[in-house]
C-alpha positions in Angstrom: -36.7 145.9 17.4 -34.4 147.4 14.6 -37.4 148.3 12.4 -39.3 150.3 15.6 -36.3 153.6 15.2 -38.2 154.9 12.4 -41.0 155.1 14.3 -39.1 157.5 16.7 -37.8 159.3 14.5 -40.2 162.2 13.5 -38.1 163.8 10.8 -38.5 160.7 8.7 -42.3 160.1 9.5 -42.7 163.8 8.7 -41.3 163.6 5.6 -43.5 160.1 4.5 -46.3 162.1 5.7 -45.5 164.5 3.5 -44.8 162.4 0.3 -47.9 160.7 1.1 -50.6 163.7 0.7 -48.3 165.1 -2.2 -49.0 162.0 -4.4 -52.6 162.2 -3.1 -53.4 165.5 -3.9 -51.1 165.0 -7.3 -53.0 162.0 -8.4 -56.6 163.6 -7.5 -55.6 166.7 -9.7 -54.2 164.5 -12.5 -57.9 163.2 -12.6 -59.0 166.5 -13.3 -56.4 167.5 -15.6 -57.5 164.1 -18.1 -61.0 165.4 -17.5 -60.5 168.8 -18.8 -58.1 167.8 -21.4 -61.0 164.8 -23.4 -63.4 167.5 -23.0 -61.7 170.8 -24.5 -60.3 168.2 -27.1 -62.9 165.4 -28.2 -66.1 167.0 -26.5 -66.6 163.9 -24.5 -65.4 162.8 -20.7 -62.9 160.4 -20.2 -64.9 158.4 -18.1 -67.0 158.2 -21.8 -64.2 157.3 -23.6 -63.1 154.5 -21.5 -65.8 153.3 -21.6 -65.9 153.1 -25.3 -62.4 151.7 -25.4 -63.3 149.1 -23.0 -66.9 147.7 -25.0 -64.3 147.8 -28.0 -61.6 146.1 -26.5 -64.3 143.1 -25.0 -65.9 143.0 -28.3 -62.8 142.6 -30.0 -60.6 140.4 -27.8 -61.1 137.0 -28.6 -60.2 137.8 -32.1 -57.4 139.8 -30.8 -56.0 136.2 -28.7 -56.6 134.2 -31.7 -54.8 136.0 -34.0 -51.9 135.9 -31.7 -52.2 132.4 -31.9 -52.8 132.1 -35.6 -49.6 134.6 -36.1 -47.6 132.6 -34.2 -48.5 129.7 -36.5 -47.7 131.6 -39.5 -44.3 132.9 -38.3 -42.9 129.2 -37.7 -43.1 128.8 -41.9 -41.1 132.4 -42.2 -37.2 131.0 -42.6 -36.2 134.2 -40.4 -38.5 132.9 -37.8 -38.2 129.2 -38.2 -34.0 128.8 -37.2 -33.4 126.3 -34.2 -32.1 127.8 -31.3 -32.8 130.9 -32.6 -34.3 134.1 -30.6 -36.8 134.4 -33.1 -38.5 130.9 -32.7 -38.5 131.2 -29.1 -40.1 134.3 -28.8 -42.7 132.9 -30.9 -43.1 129.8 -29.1 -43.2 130.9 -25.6 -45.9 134.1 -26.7 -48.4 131.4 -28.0 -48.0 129.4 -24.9 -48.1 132.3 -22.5 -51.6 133.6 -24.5 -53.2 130.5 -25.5 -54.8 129.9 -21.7 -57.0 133.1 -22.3 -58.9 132.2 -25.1 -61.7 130.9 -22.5 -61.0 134.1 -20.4 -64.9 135.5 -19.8 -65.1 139.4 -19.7 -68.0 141.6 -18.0 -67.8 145.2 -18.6 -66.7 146.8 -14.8 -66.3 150.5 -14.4 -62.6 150.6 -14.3 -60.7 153.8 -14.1 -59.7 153.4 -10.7 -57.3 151.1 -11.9 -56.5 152.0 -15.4 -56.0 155.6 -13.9 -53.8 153.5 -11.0 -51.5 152.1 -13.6 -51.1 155.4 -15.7 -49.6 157.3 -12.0 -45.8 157.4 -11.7 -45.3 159.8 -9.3 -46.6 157.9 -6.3 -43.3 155.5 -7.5 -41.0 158.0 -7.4 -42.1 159.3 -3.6 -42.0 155.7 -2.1 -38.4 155.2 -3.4 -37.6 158.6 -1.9 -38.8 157.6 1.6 -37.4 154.1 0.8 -33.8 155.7 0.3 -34.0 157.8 3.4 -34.9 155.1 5.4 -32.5 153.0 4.0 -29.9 156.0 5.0 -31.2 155.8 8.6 -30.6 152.3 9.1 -26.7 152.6 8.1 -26.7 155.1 11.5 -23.8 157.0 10.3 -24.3 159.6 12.3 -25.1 157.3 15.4 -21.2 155.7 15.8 -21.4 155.9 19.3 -24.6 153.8 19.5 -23.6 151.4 16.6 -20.2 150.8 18.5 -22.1 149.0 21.2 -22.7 146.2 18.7 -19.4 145.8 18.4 -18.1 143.3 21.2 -19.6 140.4 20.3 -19.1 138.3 16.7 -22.7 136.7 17.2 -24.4 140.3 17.7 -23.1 142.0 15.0 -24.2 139.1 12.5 -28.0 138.7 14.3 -27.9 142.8 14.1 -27.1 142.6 10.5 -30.0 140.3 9.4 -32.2 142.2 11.9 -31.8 145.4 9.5 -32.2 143.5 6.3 -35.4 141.9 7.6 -36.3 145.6 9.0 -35.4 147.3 5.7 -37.8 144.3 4.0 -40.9 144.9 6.6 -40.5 149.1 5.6 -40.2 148.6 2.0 -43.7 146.6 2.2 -44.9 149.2 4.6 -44.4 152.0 2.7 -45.1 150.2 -0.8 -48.4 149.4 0.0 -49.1 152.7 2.1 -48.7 154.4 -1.0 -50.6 152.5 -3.4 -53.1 151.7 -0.9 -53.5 155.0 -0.8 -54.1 156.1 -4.4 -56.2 152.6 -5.1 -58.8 153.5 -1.8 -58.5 157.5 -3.4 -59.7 156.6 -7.1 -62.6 154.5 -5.8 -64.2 157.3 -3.7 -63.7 159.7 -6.9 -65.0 157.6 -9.4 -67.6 155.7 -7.2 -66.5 152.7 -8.0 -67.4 149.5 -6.1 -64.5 147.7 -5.0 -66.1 144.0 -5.1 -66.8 144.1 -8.6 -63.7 145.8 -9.7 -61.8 143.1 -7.4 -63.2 140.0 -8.8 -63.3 140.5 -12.3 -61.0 139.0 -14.6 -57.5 141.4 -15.3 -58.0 141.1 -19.1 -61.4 142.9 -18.7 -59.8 146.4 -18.7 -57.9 147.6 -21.8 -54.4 148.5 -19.8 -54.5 144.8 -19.3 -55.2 143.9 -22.8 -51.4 142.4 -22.9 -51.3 140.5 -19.9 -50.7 137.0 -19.6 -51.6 135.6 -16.6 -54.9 134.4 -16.1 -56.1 135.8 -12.5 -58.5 138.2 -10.9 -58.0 141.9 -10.2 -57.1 141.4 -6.5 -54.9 138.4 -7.5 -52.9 141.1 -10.1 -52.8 144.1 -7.4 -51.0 141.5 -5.1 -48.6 140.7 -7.2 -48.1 144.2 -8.4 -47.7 145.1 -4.6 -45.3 142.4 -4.1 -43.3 143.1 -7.3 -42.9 146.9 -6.3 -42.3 145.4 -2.6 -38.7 143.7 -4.2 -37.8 146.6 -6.1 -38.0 148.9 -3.3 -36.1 146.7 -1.1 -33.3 145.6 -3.7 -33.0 149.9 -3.9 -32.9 150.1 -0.2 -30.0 147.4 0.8 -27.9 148.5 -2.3 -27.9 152.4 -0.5 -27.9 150.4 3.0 -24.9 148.3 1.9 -22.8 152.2 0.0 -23.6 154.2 3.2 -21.7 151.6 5.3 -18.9 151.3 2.6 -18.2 154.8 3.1 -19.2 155.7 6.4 -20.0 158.8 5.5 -22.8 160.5 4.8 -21.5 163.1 1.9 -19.5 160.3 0.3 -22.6 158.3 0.5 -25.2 160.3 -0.7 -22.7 161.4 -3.3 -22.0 158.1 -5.0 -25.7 156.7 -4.8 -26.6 160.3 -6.7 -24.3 159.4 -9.7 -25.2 155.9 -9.7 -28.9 157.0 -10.2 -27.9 159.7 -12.9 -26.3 157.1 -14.4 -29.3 154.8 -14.4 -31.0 157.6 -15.7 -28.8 158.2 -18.5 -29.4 154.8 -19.6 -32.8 154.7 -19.0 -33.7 157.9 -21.2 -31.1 157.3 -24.0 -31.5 153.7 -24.5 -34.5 153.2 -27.0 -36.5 150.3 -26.7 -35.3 148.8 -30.0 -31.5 149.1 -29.1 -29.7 145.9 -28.3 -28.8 147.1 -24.9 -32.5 147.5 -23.8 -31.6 145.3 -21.3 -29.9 147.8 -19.6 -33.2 150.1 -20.0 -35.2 147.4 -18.4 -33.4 146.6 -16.1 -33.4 149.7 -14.0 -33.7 152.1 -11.3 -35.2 154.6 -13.0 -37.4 152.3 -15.5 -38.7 150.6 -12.3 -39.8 153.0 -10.2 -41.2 155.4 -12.5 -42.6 152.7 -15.2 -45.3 150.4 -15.0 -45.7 148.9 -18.3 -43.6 146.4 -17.2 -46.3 144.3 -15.7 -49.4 145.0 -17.8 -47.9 144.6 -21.5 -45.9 141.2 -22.1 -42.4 141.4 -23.7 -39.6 139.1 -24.1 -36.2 140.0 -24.2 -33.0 138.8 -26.3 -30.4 138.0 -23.7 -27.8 135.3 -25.5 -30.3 134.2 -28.3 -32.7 133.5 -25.5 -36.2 134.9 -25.2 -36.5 135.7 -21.5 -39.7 137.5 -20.0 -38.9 141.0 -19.3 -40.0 140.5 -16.0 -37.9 137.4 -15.2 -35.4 139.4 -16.3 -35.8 142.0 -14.0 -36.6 139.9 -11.5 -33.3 138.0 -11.4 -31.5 141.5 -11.8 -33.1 142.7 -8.4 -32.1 139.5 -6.8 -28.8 140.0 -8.1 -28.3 143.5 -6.8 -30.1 142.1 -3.4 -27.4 139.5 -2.9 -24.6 142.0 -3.4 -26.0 144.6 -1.7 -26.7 141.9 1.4 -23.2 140.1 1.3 -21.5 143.4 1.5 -23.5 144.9 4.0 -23.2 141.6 6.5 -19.2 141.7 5.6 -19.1 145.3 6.7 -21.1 144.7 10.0 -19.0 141.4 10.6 -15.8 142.9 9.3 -15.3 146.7 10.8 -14.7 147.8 14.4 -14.8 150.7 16.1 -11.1 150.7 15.9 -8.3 148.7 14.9 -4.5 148.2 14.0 -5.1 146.9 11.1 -6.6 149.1 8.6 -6.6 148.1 4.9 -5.5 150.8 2.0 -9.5 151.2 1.3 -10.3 152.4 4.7 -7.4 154.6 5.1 -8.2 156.2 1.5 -11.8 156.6 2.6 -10.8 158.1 5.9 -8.6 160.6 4.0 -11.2 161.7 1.6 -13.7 162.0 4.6 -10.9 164.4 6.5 -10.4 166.7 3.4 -14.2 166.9 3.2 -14.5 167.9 7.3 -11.5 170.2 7.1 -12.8 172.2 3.4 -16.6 172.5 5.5 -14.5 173.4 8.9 -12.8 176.5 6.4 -15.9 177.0 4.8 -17.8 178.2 8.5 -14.7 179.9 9.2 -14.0 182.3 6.5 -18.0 182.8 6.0 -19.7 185.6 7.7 -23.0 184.7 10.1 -25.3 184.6 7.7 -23.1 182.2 5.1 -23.3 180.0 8.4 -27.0 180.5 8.7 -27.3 179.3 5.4 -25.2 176.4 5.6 -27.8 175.3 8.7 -30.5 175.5 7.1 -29.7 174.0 3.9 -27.0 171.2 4.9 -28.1 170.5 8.7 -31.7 171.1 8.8 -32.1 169.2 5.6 -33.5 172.5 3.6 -32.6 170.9 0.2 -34.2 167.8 0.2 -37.3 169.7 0.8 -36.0 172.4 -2.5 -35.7 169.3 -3.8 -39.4 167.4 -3.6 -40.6 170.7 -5.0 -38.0 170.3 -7.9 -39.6 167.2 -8.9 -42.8 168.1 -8.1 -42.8 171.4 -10.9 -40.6 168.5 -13.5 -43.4 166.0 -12.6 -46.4 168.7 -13.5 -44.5 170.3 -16.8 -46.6 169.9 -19.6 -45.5 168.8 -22.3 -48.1 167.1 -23.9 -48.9 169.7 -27.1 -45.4 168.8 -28.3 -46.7 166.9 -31.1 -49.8 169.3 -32.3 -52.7 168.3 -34.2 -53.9 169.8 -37.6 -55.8 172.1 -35.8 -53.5 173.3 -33.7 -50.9 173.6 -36.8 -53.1 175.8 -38.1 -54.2 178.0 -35.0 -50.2 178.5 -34.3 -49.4 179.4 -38.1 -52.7 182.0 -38.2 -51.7 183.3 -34.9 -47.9 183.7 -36.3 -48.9 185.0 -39.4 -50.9 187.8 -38.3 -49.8 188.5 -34.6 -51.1 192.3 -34.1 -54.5 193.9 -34.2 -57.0 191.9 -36.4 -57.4 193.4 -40.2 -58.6 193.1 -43.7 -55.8 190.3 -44.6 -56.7 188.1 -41.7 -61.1 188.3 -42.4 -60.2 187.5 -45.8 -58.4 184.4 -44.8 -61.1 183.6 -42.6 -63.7 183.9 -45.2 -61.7 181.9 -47.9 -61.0 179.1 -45.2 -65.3 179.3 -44.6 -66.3 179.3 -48.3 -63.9 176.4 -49.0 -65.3 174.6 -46.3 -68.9 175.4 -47.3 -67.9 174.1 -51.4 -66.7 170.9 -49.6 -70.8 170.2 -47.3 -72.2 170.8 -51.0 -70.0 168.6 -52.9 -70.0 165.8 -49.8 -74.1 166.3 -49.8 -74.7 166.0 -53.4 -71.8 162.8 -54.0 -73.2 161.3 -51.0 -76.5 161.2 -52.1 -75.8 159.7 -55.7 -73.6 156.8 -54.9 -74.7 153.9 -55.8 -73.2 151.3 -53.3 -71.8 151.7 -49.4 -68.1 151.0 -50.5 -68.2 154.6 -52.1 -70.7 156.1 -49.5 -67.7 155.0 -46.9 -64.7 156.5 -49.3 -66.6 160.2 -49.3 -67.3 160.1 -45.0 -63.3 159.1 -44.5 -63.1 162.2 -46.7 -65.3 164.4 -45.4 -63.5 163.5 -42.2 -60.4 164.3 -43.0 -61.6 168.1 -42.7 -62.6 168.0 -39.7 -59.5 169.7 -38.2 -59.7 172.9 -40.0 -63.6 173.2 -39.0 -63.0 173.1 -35.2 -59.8 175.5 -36.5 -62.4 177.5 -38.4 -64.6 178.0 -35.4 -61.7 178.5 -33.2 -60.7 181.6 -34.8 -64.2 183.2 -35.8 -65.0 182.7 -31.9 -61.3 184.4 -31.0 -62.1 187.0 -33.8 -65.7 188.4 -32.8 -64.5 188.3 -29.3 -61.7 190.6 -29.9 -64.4 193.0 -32.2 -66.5 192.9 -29.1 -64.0 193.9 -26.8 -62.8 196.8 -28.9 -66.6 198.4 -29.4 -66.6 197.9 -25.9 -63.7 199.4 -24.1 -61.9 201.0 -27.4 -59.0 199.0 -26.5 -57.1 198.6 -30.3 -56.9 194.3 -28.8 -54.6 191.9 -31.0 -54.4 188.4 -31.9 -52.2 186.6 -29.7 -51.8 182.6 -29.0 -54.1 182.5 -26.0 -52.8 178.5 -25.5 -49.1 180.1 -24.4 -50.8 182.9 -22.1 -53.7 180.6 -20.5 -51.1 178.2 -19.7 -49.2 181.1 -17.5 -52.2 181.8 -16.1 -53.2 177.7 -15.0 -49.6 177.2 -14.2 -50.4 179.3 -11.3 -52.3 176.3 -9.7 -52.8 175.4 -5.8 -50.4 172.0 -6.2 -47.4 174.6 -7.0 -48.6 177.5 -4.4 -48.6 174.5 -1.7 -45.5 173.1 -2.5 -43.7 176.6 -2.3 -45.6 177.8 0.9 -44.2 174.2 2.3 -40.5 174.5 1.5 -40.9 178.5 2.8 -41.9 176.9 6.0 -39.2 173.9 6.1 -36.7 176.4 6.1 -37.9 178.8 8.4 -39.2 176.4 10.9 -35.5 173.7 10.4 -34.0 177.5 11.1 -35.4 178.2 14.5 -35.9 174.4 15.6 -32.3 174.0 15.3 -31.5 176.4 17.8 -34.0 175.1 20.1 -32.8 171.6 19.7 -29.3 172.2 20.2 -29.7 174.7 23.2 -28.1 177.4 21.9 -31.2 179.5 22.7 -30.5 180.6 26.4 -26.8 181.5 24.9 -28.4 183.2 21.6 -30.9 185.6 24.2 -28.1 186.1 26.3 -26.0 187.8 24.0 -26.0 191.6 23.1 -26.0 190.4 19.7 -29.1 188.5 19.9 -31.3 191.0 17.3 -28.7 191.1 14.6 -28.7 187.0 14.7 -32.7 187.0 13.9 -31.8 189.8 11.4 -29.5 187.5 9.8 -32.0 184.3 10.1 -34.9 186.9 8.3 -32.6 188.0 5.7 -31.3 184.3 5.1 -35.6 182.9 4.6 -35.9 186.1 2.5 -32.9 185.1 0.2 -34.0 181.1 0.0 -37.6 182.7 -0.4 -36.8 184.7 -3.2 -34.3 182.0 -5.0 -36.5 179.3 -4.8 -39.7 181.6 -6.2 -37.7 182.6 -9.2 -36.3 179.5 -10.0 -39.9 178.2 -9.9 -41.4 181.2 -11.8 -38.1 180.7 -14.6 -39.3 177.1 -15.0 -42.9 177.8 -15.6 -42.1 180.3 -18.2 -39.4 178.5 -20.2 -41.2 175.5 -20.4 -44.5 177.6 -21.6 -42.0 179.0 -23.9 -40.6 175.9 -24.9 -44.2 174.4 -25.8 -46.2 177.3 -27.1 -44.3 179.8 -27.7 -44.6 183.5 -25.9 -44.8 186.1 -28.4 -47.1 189.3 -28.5 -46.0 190.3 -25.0 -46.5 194.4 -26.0 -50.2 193.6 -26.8 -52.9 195.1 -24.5 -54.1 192.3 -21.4 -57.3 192.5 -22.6 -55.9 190.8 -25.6 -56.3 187.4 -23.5 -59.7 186.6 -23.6 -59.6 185.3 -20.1 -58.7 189.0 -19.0 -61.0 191.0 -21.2 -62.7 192.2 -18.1 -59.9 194.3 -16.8 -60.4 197.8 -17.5 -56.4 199.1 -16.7 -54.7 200.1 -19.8 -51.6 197.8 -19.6 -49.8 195.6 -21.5 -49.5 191.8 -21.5 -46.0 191.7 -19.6 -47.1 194.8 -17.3 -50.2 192.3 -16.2 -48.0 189.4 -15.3 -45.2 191.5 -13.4 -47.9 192.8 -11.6 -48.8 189.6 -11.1 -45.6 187.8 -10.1 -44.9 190.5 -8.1 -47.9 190.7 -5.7 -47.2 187.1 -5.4 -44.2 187.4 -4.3 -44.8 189.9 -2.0 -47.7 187.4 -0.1 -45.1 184.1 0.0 -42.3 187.3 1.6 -45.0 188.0 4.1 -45.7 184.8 5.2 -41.8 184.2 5.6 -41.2 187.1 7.6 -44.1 186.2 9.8 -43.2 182.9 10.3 -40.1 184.1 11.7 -41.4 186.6 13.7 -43.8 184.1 15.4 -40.8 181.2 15.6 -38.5 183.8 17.2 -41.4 184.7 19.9 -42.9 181.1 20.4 -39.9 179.1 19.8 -36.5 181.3 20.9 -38.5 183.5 22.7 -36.8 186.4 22.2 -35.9 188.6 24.9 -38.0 186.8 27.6 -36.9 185.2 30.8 -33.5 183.4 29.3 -31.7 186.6 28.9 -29.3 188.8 31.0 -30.1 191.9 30.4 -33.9 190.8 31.8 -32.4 189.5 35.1 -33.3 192.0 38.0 -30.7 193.1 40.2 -30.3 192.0 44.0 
């Protein structure tokens, strides 16, 4: 029965509901995003290039297995690699026996980027350990002591109700494990059109992202497994929270301690390289878990006391040893603690006066702070307002780009133009242009006429790898002439003096300002302003709230509070977007006329670039302010009902 109270619980299933069509709508417009980004790059889909990748990768695989094996051969003659009981020679040893079973492995060319586009997705991780740790909050019912003190009386009860949460905590983390990723798997085979028996039934090693796998199964047999593997580490998570929320009995203390144990995971997890001798503790790891999935599609052994362990096996035994401590303590506590006793040890009376401080500074805190501090404590603490400002915090760090951190030659050369000669286009920059075109031109005539005396295909193949190697600074070349008669027709057009400015930095501003973002804002504008009114409601302080001659300035107060988390959490939002633009491209030529982004060229406002997007911001924020204040307005009617039927001064005297 234990695992049925999340299913009464709406709060909870609201927020899983939630997390679910986030990472649906996130995965479907990271499709898109790889889409866009192979063809403004490489002129080709990615559905084109995978395909390439994977004809390569089935042409070339056998040889790729055998030379494993023939590597492996040659390293046991190396002296370095050839010491007994040495991590070296067992790494070597247990990689040829762990590969040498797929020489005979048949591949068949499947469409396949459901799955390789399944593997590559880490946010759908991230929001089923989110749900995982609220459930596992809910179990620990600290704020249901009255109804866990029932279990209290008997020995035999409180052991049965302590295994009856582990195995509910198990049956949820496989729930919402496989919801998730059942989810994104059935998603990517109605966008790519995939069929799902094929795909199912061929052998793992057929697609590329499993090039380095070494078990020899089918694809259902390998999405099994996965599920089950992600199943453990999600439950592991959840009894270790399970087992600190009843240590503490308290839900700041609690919340608080698992928060820096993850930042601490998460320390280790972005600082430790791969290399390092403590990779262990990189592997093995909240953070590398959840948000990683490398770890079961590329084979890896790891050093641990000179012995080569399987990354997996290693993770696998450190999840079963945070399950057992995470299990022991929680039975012990369940076993252990009564509703109240004599006999209190120095822990419990420490925790107890930590947890009275903490009551007694938030007591102070609603005293000393006027309505609408108390408004905001509601809405934020009680109504659970930040965790929603939080899934949109991870949300915008999860759709940061940051992929043109490491720029090609092309893009080397666009920034350093666009740097060099920021400001209306001019003799200097056309004579660049020209020299950059004529150079180009000398290098067709000298590639044509080399090309066509050489005398064997060794030398024809020298000259193409050279002629490649200028390929960069012909798609820069055509870059820039296309930016620069652009800019010349948009000045004999509108007599607008335009300039050159980095159009990657301002077309980014202009993309950032996608739907996924707008939706995610809209939602935490409407978390707040519904969790404001609802809690009213719910506590029935709404016949005492219309009763009172006060009753208008307390919805003043709740408008001004949604205005104030409206506007805080739009700026931090907008501050985020254009740092991280910043950060990447660089934001320079903001005096420069709009029209100066191509994108804009249409306008026909004399303004400048920073006018444009204040405008812009602005208007924006006015719409997400509207839809604020008329969400209150219609939750103060509909919900409160303001001024009807519950109030005095509407009572008819006798």
């Amino acid at each position: 029965m234990e695992w049925k109270k999340i299913l009464v619980n709406r709060r909870l299933l609201a927020l899983i509901v939630v997390l679910f069509f986030m990472q649906m709508i996130v995965f479907w417009q990271d499709c898109e995003k790889n889409d866009r980004k192979w063809i403004e790059r490489y002129g080709q889909t990615y559905d084109a290039y995978l395909k390439e990748q994977e004809l390569q990768h089935m042409d070339t695989y056998r040889a790729k297995i055998q030379a494993i094996m023939e590597q492996a051969d040659a390293m046991d003659g190396i002296s370095i690699f050839a010491q007994e009981n040495s991590f070296s020679k067992r790494n070597v040893a247990l990689t040829k026996e762990a590969f040498e079973p797929l020489l005979d492995v048949e591949l068949t060319y499947v469409k396949g980027r459901t799955v390789t586009e399944f593997f590559a997705f880490r946010f759908g991780g991230l929001c089923a350990c989110l749900c995982g740790l609220a459930i596992a909050l809910e179990f620990s019912e600290i704020r249901k002591k009255r109804v866990r003190s029932i279990t209290f009386p008997t020995e035999y009860g409180r052991l049965r109700l302590a295994f009856e949460k582990l195995g509910a905590l198990f049956i949820w983390a496989l729930a919402v494990t496989f919801l998730f990723q059942a989810g994104i798997f059935v998603e990517g085979l109605l966008l790519f059109r995939e069929n799902p028996l094929t795909l199912l039934s061929c052998p793992v090693q057929t697609l590329v992202c499993f090039a380095d796998f070494p078990l020899k199964i089918t694809m259902w047999q390998a999405l099994v497994l996965y599920l089950l593997y992600r199943t453990v580490i999600l439950y592991a998570i959840m009894v270790l929270v399970w087992s600190v929320a009843l240590i503490f009995d308290h839900m700041v203390m609690a919340v608080g301690i698992s928060g820096g144990f993850i930042a601490v995971e998460y320390f280790l997890y972005a600082k430790i390289d791969g290399n390092n001798v403590w990779k262990l503790l990189k592997y093995c790891n909240i953070w590398y878990q959840t948000a990683e999935n490398d770890y079961f599609t590329k084979y890896q052994n790891l050093n641990v006391l000179e012995y080569a362990v399987n990354r997996n096996a290693a993770i696998v035994a450190a999840l079963a040893a945070a399950y057992l401590l995470g299990a022991g303590v929680g039975i012990l506590i369940c076993c252990r603690r009564y509703p109240c006793s004599s006999k209190v040890s120095r822990l419990h009376r420490a925790l107890d006066a930590v947890k009275i401080k903490l009551e007694n500074f938030r007591g102070h805190f609603l005293e000393k702070r006027s309505l609408t501090g108390m408004e905001c404590y509601k809405v934020l603490i009680s109504q659970k307002g930040l965790i929603a400002i939080l899934l949109l915090a991870m949300l915008i760090c999860y759709r940061a780009d940051f992929t043109q951190v490491k720029r090609s030659t092309q893009q080397e050369l666009y920034y350093a133009f666009m740097e060099h000669y920021l400001g209306e286009p001019g003799e200097d920059s056309d004579r660049e242009i020209v020299q950059l075109a004529d150079k180009l031109d000398q290098v067709d005539v000298i590639f044509a006429q080399q090309y066509a005396e050489a005398a064997d295909a060794d030398t024809r193949i020298v000259l193409s790898l050279w002629y490649g190697s200028y390929e960069e600074e012909r798609l820069f070349l055509k870059q820039i002439q296309e930016q620069t008669e652009s800019l010349k027709n948009i000045s004999q057009e509108s007599g607008i003096a335009v300039w050159y400015v980095n159009l990657h930095s301002y077309e980014h501003l202009l993309q950032s300002d996608d739907a996924m973002l707008n939706l995610g804002l809209l939602l935490v504008i409407l978390w707040n302003c519904i969790g404001m009114y609802l809690g009213e409601n719910g506590s029935g302080m709404v016949c005492m709230i219309n009763s009172s001659h006060r009753e208008k300035f307390l919805y003043r107060s709740k408008i001004r509070v949604a205005m104030f988390i409206t506007f805080a959490v739009y700026f931090a939002v907008l501050l985020f977007e254009i740092i991280s633009v910043a950060a990447v491209y660089g934001i320079k030529g903001i005096s420069a006329p709009v029209q100066s982004i191509l994108a804009l060229s249409d306008i026909r406002i004399h303004c400048t670039i920073w006018q444009y997007f204040f405008v812009r911001y602005l208007v924006k924020y006015l719409i997400f302010s509207s839809v604020c204040v008329g969400a209150c307005k219609v939750l103060e009617t509909v919900v409160c009902k303001k001024g009807l039927k519950n109030g005095i001064k509407n009572r008819k005297s006798v």
